[in-house]
C-alpha positions as CSV (number, residue, x, y, z in Angstrom):
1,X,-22.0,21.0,-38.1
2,X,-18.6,19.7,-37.5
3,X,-18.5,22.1,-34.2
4,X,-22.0,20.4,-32.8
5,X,-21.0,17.3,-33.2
6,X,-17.3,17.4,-32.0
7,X,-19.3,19.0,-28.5
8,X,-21.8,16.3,-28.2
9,X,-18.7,13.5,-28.8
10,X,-17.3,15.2,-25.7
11,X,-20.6,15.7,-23.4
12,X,-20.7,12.2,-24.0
13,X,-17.3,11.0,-23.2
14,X,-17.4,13.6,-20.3
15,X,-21.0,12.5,-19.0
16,X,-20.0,8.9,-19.2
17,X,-16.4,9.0,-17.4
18,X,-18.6,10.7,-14.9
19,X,-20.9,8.3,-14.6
20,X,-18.6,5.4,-14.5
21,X,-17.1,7.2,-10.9
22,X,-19.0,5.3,-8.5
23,X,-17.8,2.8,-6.1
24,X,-19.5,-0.2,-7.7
25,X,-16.6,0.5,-10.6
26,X,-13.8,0.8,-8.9
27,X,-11.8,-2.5,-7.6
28,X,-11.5,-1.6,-3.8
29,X,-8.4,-3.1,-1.9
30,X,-8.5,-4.2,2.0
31,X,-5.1,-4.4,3.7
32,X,-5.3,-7.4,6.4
33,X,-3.1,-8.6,9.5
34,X,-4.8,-11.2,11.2
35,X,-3.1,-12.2,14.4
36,X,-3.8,-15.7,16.7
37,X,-1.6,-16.0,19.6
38,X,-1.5,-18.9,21.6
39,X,-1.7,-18.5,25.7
40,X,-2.3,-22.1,27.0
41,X,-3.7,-25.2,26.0
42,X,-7.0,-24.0,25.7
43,X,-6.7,-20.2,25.8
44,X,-5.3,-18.1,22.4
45,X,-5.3,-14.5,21.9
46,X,-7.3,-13.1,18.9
47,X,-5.7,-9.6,17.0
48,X,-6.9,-8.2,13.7
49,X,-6.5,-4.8,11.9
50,X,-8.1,-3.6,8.5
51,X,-7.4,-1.1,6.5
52,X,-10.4,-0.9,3.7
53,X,-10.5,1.5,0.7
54,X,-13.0,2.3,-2.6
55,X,-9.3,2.2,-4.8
56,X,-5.7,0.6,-4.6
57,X,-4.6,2.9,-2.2
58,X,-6.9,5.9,-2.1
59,X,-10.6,7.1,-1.1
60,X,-10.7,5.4,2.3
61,X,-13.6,3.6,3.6
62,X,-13.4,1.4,6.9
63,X,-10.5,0.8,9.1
64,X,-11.5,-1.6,12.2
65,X,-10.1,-3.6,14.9
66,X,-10.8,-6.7,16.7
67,X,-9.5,-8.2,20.1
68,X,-11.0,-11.3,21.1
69,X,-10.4,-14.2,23.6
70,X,-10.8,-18.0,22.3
71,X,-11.6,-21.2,24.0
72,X,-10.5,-24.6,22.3
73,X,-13.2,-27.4,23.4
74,X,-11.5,-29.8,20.5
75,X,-9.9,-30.2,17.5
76,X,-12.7,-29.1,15.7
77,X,-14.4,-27.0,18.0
78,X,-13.8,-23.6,19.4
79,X,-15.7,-20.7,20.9
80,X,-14.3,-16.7,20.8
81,X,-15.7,-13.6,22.6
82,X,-14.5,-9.9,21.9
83,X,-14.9,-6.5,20.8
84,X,-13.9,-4.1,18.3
85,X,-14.3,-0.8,17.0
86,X,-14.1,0.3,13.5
87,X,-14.7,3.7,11.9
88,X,-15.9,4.6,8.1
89,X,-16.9,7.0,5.2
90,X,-20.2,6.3,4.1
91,X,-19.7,8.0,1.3
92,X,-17.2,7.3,-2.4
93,X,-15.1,10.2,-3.8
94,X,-17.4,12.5,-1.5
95,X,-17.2,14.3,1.7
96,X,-19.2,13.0,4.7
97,X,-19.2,12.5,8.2
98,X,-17.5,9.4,9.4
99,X,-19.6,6.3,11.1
100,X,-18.0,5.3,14.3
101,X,-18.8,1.3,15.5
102,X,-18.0,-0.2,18.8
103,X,-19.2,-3.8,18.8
104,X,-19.3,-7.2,21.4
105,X,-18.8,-10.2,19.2
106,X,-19.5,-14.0,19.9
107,X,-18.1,-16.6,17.4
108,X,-18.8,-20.7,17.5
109,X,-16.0,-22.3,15.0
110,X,-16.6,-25.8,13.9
111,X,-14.0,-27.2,11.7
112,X,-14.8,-30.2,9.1
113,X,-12.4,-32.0,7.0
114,X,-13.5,-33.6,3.3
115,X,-10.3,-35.9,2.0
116,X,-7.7,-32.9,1.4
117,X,-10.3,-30.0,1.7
118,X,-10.5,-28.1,5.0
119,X,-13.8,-26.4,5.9
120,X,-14.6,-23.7,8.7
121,X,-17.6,-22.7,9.8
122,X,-18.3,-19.0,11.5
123,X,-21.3,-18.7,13.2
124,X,-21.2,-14.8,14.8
125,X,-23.5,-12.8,16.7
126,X,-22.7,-8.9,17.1
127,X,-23.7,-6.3,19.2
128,X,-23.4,-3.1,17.4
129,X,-23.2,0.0,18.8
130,X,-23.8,2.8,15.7
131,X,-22.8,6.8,16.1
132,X,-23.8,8.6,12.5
133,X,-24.1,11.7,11.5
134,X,-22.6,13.3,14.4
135,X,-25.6,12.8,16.4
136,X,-27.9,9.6,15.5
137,X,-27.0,6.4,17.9
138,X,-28.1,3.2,17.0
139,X,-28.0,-0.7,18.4
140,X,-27.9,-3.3,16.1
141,X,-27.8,-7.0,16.5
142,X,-26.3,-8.9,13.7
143,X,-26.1,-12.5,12.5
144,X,-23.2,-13.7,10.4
145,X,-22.6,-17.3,8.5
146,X,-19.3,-17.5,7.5
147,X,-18.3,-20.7,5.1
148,X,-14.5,-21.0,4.5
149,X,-12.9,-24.1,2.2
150,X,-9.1,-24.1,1.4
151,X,-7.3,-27.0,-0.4
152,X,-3.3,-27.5,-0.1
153,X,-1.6,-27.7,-3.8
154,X,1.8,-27.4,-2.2
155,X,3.6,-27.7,1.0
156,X,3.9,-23.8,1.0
157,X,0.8,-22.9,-1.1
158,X,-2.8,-23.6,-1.0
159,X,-5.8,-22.6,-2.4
160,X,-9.3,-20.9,-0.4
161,X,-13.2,-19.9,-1.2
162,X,-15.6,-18.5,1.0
163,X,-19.0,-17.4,1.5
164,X,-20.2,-15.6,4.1
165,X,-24.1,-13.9,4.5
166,X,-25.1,-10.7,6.8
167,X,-28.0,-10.4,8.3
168,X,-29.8,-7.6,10.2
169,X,-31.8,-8.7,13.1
170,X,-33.7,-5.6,13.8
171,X,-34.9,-4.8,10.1
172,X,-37.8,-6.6,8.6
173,X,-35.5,-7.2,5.4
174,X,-33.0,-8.7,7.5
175,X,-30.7,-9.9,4.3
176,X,-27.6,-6.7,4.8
177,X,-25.0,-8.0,3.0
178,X,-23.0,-11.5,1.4
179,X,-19.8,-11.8,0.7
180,X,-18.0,-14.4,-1.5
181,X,-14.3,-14.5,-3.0
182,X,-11.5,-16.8,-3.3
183,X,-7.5,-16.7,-3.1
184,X,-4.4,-18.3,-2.4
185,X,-2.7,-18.7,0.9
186,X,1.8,-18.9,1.3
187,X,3.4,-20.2,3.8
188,X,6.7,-17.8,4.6
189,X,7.3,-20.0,7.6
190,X,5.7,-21.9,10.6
191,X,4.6,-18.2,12.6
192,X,3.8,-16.5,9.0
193,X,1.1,-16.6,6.2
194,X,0.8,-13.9,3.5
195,X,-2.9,-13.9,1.6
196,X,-3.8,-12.6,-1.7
197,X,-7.4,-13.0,-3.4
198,X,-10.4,-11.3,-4.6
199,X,-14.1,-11.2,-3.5
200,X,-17.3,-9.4,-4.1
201,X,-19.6,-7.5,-1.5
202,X,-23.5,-7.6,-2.5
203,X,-25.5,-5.4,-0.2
204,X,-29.4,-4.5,-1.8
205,X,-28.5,-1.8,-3.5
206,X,-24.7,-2.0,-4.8
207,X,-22.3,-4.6,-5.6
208,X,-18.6,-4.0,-5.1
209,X,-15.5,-5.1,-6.2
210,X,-12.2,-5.4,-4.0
211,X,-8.7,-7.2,-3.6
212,X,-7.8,-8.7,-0.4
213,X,-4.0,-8.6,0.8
214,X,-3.2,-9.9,4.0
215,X,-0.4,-11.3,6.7
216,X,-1.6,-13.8,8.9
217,X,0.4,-14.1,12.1
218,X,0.4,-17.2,14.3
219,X,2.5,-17.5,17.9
220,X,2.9,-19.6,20.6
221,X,3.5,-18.4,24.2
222,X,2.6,-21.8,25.9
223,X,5.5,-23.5,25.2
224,X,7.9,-23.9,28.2
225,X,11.5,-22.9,27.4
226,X,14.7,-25.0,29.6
């Protein structure tokens, strides 16, 4: 008797740490540099790289990279074009065949002030360009809302929540994904940020966990030098 139930004790703790590997239980990480280089007056240079995995530092899941040109209209308004490519494992703690993304992206920022509390708006259409499964091609157009508020608490630290909704303009469910998270923002020095904070990705079938830890880089090349 002992023997029967000593070997269902362990089919159960065996069947449940199994069960309890998926990727909606593991606290995912993305490594960020986000770059915004100023040309001109008007012109600035847009960089970004991320590094995106289903653990700390393990089981890999999307890397992509962005290049984009922006226009300043105002203080409050500015327009960017670009492209980036990104590739990713569809699949946690299995093997399968990467998804490659090349993609044309057009972003309107509108920027709003409330007393102390900065918001950003996002408004981004995407051109996706989709190779899977080593031979399925797909085009996708996208529609993005991102909402980003941020409070100072310091004059090196401040505080940030966002919101941001996916949808998918050639399915008739067109809701893909929404993100929302929060975090704190330092300042190491005028040309340097370092960002820290936590969000959650709900797509219709899972809902993931994950860290975000970031550099933020911020240069000027328009200033004339004597």
């Amino acid at each position: 008797m002992r023997k029967i139930i000593l070997l269902l004790c362990l089919s159960f703790i065996i069947n449940n740490a199994q069960a309890q590997k998926s990727a909606e239980d593991q606290l995912g990480t993305w490594y960020m540099y986000n770059g915004s280089h100023k040309l001109s007056e008007k012109y600035t240079l847009k960089t970004m790289a991320h590094f995106r995995y289903y653990e700390l530092t393990s089981e890999f899941q999307q890397e992509i990279y962005r290049l984009g040109i922006n226009y300043t209209f105002n203080k409050k308004t500015n327009l960017t074009l670009g492209l980036s490519y990104a590739t990713g494992d569809l699949e946690y703690d299995a093997s399968s065949i990467n998804l490659y993304e090349s993609r044309f992206y057009e972003d309107l920022n509108l920027k709003s002030n409330w007393g102390k509390f900065t918001g950003k708006h996002r408004i981004r259409l995407e051109q996706r360009f989709i190779h899977k499964n080593g031979n399925t091609d797909q085009f996708q157009n996208w529609l993005r809302y991102d909402l980003n508020v941020s409070y100072p608490i310091s004059n090196t630290w401040s505080v940030y929540a966002f919101n941001e909704i996916f949808l998918n303009l050639n399915q008739s469910k067109r809701f893909a994904q929404n993100w929302t998270g929060a975090g704190f923002l330092y300042k190491l020095n005028n040309n340097i940020k370092l960002k820290a904070g936590y969000f959650q990705i709900k797509t219709p079938n899972v809902i993931l966990k994950r860290l975000q830890l970031g550099v933020i880089l911020n240069t000027n090349f328009s200033k004339k030098t004597i």
